[in-house]
N, C-alpha and C positions, 0 to 999 in steps of 0.2 A: 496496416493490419498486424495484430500482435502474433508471434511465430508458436506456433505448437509443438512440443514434443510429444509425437501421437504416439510414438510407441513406448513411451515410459508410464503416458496418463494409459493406455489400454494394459500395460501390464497390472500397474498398481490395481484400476478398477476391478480386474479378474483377480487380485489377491487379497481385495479388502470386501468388494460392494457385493450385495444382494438384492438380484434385480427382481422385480415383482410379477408373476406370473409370465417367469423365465425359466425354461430348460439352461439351469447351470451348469450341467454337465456341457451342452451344447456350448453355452457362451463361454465358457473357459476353454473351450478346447484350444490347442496352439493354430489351427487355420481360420479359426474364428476372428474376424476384425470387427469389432462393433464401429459405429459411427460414432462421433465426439460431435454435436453441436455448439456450438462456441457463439455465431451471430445470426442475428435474424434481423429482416427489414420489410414491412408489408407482409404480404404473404410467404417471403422464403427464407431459407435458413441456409448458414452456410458449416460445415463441419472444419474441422482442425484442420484438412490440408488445403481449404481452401475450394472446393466444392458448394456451388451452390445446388438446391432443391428447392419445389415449391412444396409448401406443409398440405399436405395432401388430407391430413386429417385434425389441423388442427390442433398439435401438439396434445393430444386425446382431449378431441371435441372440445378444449378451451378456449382457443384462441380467437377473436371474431374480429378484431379493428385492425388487425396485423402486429409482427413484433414491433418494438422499438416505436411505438406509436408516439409522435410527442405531446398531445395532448393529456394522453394516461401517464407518458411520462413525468411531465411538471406537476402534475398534480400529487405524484407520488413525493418528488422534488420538495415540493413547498410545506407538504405533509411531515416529510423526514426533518426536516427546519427547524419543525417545533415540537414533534416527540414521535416513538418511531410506535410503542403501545405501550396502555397503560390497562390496568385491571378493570373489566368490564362486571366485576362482582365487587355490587357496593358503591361503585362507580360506574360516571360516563365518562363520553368525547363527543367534540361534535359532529366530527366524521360519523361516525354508526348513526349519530343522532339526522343529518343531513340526507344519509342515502336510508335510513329507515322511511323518512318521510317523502322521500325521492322515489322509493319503490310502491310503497299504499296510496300517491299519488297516483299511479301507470294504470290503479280499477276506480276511478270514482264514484262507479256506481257498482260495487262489489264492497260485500259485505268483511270480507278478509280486512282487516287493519291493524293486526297487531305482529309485531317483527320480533324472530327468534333468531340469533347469529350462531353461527356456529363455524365449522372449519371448511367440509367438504360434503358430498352429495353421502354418503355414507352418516355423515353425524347428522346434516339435516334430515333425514327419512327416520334415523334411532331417534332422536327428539320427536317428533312427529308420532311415531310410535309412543313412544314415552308419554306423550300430553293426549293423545286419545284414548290410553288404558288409565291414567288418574283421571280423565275426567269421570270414564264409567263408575270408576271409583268412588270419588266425590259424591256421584250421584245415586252411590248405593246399591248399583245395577251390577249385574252378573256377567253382562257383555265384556272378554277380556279376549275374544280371538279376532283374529285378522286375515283376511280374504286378500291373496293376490291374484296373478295369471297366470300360468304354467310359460314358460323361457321370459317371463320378464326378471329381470337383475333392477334390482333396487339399492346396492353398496355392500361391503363386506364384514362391515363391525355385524358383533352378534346377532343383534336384532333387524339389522335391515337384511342381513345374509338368510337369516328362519325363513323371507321372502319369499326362495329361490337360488341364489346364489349357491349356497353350498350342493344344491341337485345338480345346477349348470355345469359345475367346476367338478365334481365329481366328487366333491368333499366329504359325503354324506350328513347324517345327522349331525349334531353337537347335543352337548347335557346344558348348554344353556340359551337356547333358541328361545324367539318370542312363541307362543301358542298359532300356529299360521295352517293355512290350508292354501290349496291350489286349486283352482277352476280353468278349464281350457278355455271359455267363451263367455259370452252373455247370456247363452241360452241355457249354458250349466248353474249361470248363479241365479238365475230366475227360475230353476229346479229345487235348488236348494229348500230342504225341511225343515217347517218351522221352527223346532228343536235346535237347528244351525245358527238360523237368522238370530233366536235369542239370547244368541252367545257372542255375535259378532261385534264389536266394538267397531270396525272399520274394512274400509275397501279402500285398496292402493293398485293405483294403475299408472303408465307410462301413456303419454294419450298423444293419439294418431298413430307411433308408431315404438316400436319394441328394440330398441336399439342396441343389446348384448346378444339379444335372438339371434342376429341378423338382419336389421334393419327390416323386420319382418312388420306389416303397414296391417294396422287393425282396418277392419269394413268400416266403412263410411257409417256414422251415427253411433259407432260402440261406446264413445265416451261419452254424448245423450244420455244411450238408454241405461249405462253403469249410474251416474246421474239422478235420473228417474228411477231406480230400482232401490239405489240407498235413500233419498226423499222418502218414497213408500215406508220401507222397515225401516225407518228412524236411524239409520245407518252412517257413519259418518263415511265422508268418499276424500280420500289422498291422492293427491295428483302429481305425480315425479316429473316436473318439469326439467331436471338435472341436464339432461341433453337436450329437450324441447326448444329451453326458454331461448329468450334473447335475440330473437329473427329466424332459431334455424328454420324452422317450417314455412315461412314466408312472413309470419305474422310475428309481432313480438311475445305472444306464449301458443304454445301447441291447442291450449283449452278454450281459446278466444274461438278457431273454427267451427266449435258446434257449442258456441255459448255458454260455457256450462261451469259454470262457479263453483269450486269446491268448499271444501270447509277447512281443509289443511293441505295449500302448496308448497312444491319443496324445488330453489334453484340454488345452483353453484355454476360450476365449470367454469358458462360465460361471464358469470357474475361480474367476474372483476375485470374481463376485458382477457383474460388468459394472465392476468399477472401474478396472482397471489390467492394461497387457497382462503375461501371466502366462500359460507353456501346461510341461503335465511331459507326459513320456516317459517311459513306467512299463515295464519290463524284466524279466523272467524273475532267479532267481539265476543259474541257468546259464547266461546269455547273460554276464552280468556278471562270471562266475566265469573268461572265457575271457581276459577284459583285465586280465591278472595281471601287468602289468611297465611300463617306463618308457615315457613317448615316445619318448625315444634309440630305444629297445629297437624302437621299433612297434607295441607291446602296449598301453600308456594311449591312451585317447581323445581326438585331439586335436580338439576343437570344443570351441568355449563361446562365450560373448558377454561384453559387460561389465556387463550389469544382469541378467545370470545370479544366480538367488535374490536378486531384489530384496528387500528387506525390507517393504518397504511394500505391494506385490503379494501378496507370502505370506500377511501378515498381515490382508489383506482375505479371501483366501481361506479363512484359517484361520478366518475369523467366518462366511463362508459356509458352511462345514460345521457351525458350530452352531448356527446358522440352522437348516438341515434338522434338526435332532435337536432342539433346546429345541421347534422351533414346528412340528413332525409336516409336513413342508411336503409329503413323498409323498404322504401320510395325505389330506390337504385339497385335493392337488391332484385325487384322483379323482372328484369332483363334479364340477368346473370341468372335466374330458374330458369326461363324458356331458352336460354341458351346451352344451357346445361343438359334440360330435357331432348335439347336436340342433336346434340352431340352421343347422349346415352344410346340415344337411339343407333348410332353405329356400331354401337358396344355388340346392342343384342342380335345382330346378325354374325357374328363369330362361332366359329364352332362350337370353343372350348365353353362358352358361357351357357347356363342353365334359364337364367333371369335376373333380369336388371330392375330394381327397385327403388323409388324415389319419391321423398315426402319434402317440398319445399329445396333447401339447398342441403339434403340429406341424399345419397345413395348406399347404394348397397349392389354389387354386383356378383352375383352367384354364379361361381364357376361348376363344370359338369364334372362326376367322378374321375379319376384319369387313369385313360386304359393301362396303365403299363401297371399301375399298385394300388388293389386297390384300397380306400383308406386316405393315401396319400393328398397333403395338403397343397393341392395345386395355389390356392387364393394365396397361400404364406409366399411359395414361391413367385410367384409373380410380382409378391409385393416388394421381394426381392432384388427383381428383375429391373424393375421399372427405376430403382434406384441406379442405374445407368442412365436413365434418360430425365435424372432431373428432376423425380415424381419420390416424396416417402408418405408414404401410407403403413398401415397395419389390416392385418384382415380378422374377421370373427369366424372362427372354424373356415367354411369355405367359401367365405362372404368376402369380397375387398369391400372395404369401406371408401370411401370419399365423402369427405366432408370440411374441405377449404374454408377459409379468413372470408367472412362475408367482404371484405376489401379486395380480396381477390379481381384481377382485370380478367376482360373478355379474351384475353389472346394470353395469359397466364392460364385462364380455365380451360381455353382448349388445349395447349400445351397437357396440360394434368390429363384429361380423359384420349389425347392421342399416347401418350406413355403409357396408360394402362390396357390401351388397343393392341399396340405393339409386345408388350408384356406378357399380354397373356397369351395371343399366338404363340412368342417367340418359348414360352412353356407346354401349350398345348402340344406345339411342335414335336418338341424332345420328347414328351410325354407318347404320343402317336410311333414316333421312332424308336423307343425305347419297348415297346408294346409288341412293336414288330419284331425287335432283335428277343424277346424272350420267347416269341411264337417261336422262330427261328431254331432256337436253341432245343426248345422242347420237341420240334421236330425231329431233329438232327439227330 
């Protein structure tokens, strides 16, 4: 095992890096020790002094085969052998070219078939935006706004942030946001005034469940009836599979449970197995069919990046899908949910917990206000906590997340939801004591 100097890499980090929706005053302070991950193997990861943890989330919701996996490994291996990328403008590879036909493969009878690369869930939702406002365009139509959900997070670049994002974050407006509006429900966008409908270019939603919200779990049928509501007003319907896809729900995409075909899907995260940012934008023929001429013209698409169809991304991904097929990984993953659900279930008899929430191998556990402040982020602290017993997670406001390596074992995953049992008492606790000693004082 190669030896670390934690305290020279934790120095430097606080005098060079900036970390991303990080309190840096917090993370630089001098008592502040961040964690150094260094190795990962299946499900856990080890930090610089030699500590192991199970990925309790995923290394943010990417991760699904495990680290260090060697089948995404070699495949990466063989790929680096003969180039690591090459310019996906003007050019191909056959990697892009392999997992494009590898992914329009996964609907045979779905009319999506044409594959947009891009880097991350943020660039594939701005593309997706981007090819729904030219088509209107193309088409001469006036339709240029876009309909989300109120606490859905769709990525942070400009256009996917107009979403939601910048409300969520507290960012406020910007002066260059897509044209967007927000709807709490289904029942609001089937209110909606004609006058609105004939402006909309598109509807974007996260489907089954809301997973910057809080892991907060839409009513059974909402992604149907959004569905049937865009079909009606000629409406184009976006589906952010970004966290969804890839098994998390049980099923290989979130939109398969209520059948329901969109016209522009958008994955990443899992995409590539957790190895390498990698997210496509999967497209209708018809939408595709409408960008029939040059950029001069106004017709071709102009957006790309320059690690557009990376090779080595692709070709991680492309071993990610046979991952799921050689090793049944849907198949195996349905224990690992009813196991899950049944361990949850001790969660929610705890004090400190509000409600426990769960879509497939997705949770969300919602801690109660804590008496002693109030405000205070009990779910941060406990996510804390648990890092003593071997558990790292991250929490959403005052949601702990879980959401583990679909590889993940049965007595790994208990392990995980008995460290956040213990976690969160062992903060409610302090919290409850802490509560009493201020009564105390104010009596006093």
């Amino acid at each position: 095992m190669t030896e670390w100097n934690t305290k020279a890499l934790i120095e430097a980090d606080k005098r060079f890096i900036w970390h991303p929706f990080t309190d840096m005053r917090e993370w630089c302070a001098p008592e502040h020790e961040p964690l150094i991950l260094v190795e990962g193997q299946g499900a856990t990861l080890r930090d610089s002094t030699g500590r192991e943890y199970i990925d309790g989330n995923s290394s943010i919701w990417t991760n699904i085969h495990g680290h260090n996996n060697p089948h995404i490994n070699a495949a990466i291996r063989r790929q680096l052998d003969r180039v690591a990328h090459t310019s996906f403008l003007g050019f191909t590879n056959p990697a892009a070219i392999e997992l494009a036909q590898a992914i329009v493969e996964l609907f045979p009878d779905n009319p999506t078939s044409r594959v947009f690369f891009s880097d991350d869930g943020s660039t594939g939702i701005e593309v997706a935006l981007r090819i729904a406002d030219q088509y209107w365009r193309l088409r001469h139509s006036r339709r240029h706004q876009f309909i989300a959900f109120q606490n859905g997070y769709h990525g942070d670049t400009a256009g996917a942030a107009s979403l939601g994002a910048a409300t969520m974050f507290q960012i406020g407006s910007t002066r260059w946001n897509f044209p967007a509006m927000q709807v709490p429900n289904i029942k609001a966008l089937e209110a909606l005034a004609p006058a609105e409908i004939a402006k909309t270019a598109a509807v974007v939603i996260e489907p089954l469940i809301q997973g910057a919200a809080g892991m907060r779990l839409w009513p059974p049928g909402t992604l149907r009836a959004v569905r049937e509501w865009c079909s009606r007003t000629d409406t184009l319907l976006i589906v952010d599979e970004v966290m969804t896809g890839f098994g998390r729900t049980g099923r290989m995409f979130g939109s398969e449970h209520e059948a329901v075909i969109p016209d522009i899907m958008v994955m990443a995260k899992a995409l590539s197995g957790g190895y390498l940012p990698l997210a496509i934008t999967l497209v209708t023929e018809k939408l595709f069919s409408a960008f029939d001429g040059s950029v001069a013209e106004g017709k071709a698409l102009a957006y790309g990046h320059s690690y557009t169809g990376n090779a080595l991304a692709c070709a991680a991904a492309k071993a990610s899908l046979e991952i799921f097929e050689n090793e049944r990984v849907l198949e195996t993953l349905q224990p690992k949910i009813r196991h899950l659900s049944a361990t949850l279930a001790d969660l929610e008899k705890l004090t400190g917990v509000k409600e426990v929430r769960q879509c497939g191998f997705i949770a969300g556990i919602e801690m109660k206000e804590s008496p002693s402040s109030a405000g205070s982020n009990l779910a941060a602290a406990a996510c804390v906590e648990a890092r003593r017993y071997g558990l790292l997670t991250r929490p959403i406001g005052n949601v702990i997340v879980l959401m583990p390596p679909l590889c993940i074992t049965m007595d790994q995953l208990t392990k995980a939801v008995e460290a956040l049992g213990v976690s969160i008492a062992d903060v409610w606790r302090r919290s409850v004591i802490a509560a009493k000693k201020n009564a105390e004082e104010v009596t006093a």
